[in-house]
Each structure stands twice: as structure tokens, then as C-alpha cells.
Steps between C-alpha positions, in 0.01 A plus 500: 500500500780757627711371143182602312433843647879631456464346123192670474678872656767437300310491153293825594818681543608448170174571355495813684859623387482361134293834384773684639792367332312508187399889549892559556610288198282690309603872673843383430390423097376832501775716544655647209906522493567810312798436217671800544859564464752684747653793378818625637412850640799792525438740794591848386790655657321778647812807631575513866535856482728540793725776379373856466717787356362859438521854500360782671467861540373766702505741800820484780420765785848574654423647862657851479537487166136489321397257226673398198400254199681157577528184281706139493493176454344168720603131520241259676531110592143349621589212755143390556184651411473732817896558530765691252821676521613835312780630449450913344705816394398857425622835446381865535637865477423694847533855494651748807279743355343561819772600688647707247222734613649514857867420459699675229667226247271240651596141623594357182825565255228503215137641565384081394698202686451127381318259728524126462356232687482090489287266786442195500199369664263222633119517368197313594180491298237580709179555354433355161174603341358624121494846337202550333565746194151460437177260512664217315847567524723396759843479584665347756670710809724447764606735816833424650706664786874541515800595699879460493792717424791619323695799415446885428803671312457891510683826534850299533344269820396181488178374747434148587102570458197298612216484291147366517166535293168370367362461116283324269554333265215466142601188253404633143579175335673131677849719397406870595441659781435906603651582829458761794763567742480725814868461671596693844944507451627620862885535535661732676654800306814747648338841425707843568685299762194344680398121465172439446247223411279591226183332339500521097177402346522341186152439308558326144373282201578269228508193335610166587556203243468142606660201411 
């Protein structure tokens, strides 16, 4: 009796699980393999553009001495995307003009004396965003802060000089950018026998070439 009921359990169960393995057999029929062959893809070798050389011009305000037009020349090396180093040099004509007003013959041998600068300086992009020309045009932006030093050559001295500043930067195209520079140069400059430590704004702009 017990031989008969397991025989008889055993034969339901196959009953009961031969629909399924005829459902899957037939799932499994219809499935269609695609005949598609690979292709080897090449990924484009997009720049890095972590070099950045330019040129700029604009206003230096030389405490004592009034404004002038300044210009030069910058070299830039991105590290990462939020990190850079730069490495710049400019030049500008100050004049004693001032003084000659108070003091007969002025300061200066020649009414105009040559001013030349270089810093170099760590930057940190800080807020990167969009500039919207108008409703459907946009162009990437980026503000950045910086601050180092380097070396002021004027009216026969020579000033180690501390600099720091903030800009923003506009990409035109994946190669071009437009730049904005506000600097603050502070050295300390030997004038009519007294030392002292002047602030020299220096408010530029220019263009910078990727690659």
C-alpha cells in the first residue's frame, strides 16, 4: 500500500512539472540571437588642455605714483580641475609727475621710469558656472582666486613683492578663453629715504589659449 502511494506521488510530480519544462523549452526556442558583427571602435583623443599661455593688458595703479597702462605675458599649468599654477610678467611706465609739482626736478632722472614685475602664483577654481550672452547662448565660466609672489624692479631697486587676486575666467571655444584679473602687488618701496610698504592695484584683461 505505502509502495503504491509514493508510486502514485511520484507520477503526479512529473505530471505537474512536465508543462513547465515544456513552456521553458519553448521560451528558450523563442529567443532570437541577433547576427551582428563586432566592430572595433577608436575613442577619440579628446586634448587635456592642461597648459594655458596668454596675454594681457590693462590698468597698474602705483601707490604715489597714479595709474599707468600695463601689459605682459602669462604661462599656466592646470594640475587638476580645481588647482593650477602661473607663472606671469608685466611692464608699465610710472610717472613722478606728481611730485614734480612739489619738488623741483622731481624723483625720477627722466619725468617716466620703467616698472617691471614677474609672480608666480597658486590658483584655485572656485566657482564654476555659465555666462549667458543671451537666451540660447551660453558659455562656460569659471572664478578662481590667487596668491603668491615674485619680484618688482623699479627706479634702480628691486622688491621681493607679494601678490594676491581674484578673476574669471569665460571659455569662447574648448581652446579660448577671455580673462579678468584684479591683482593687489604689495612690496615695500625706499621712497626719499623712507621705507615703506605700498599696495599697487593692478586690474587687467586678455586672452588665454589652451592646449
Amino acid at each position: 500500500m505505502r509502495k503504491s502511494f509514493v508510486t502514485l506521488t511520484a507520477a503526479l510530480v512529473a505530471a505537474l512539472a512536465l508543462p513547465s519544462l515544456a513552456a521553458a523549452q519553448a521560451n528558450a526556442e523563442s529567443v532570437v540571437v541577433p547576427q551582428v558583427d563586432r566592430r572595433d571602435i577608436k575613442l577619440p583623443k579628446f586634448p587635456s588642455n592642461d597648459f594655458e599661455v596668454g596675454l594681457f593688458g590693462g590698468m597698474y595703479s602705483a601707490q604715489n605714483f597714479g595709474s599707468s597702462v600695463a601689459g605682459g605675458l602669462r604661462a599656466t599649468y592646470h594640475i587638476t580641475e580645481d588647482f593650477f599654477v602661473e607663472a606671469s610678467a608685466g611692464q608699465t611706465k610710472v610717472s613722478d609727475e606728481a611730485f614734480r609739482r612739489i619738488l623741483p626736478g622731481g624723483i625720477f632722472t627722466d619725468n617716466e621710469e620703467m616698472l617691471i614685475y614677474s609672480n608666480f602664483n597658486v590658483g584655485m577654481n572656485v566657482l564654476p558656472g555659465e555666462v549667458f550672452l543671451w537666451r540660447d547662448v551660453a558659455m562656460p565660466s569659471q572664478v578662481f582666486i590667487v596668491a603668491g609672489g615674485g619680484t618688482t624692479r623699479f627706479n634702480g631697486q628691486r622688491m621681493k613683492t607679494i601678490d594676491f587676486g581674484v578673476g574669471v575666467k569665460v571659455y569662447v571655444f574648448d581652446w579660448l578663453a577671455v580673462r579678468v584679473d584684479m591683482r593687489d602687488n604689495i612690496y615695500t618701496l625706499d621712497l626719499l629715504g623712507k621705507r615703506d610698504s605700498t599696495h599697487n592695484i593692478e586690474l587687467n584683461a586678455g586672452l588665454s589659449f589652451l592646449f
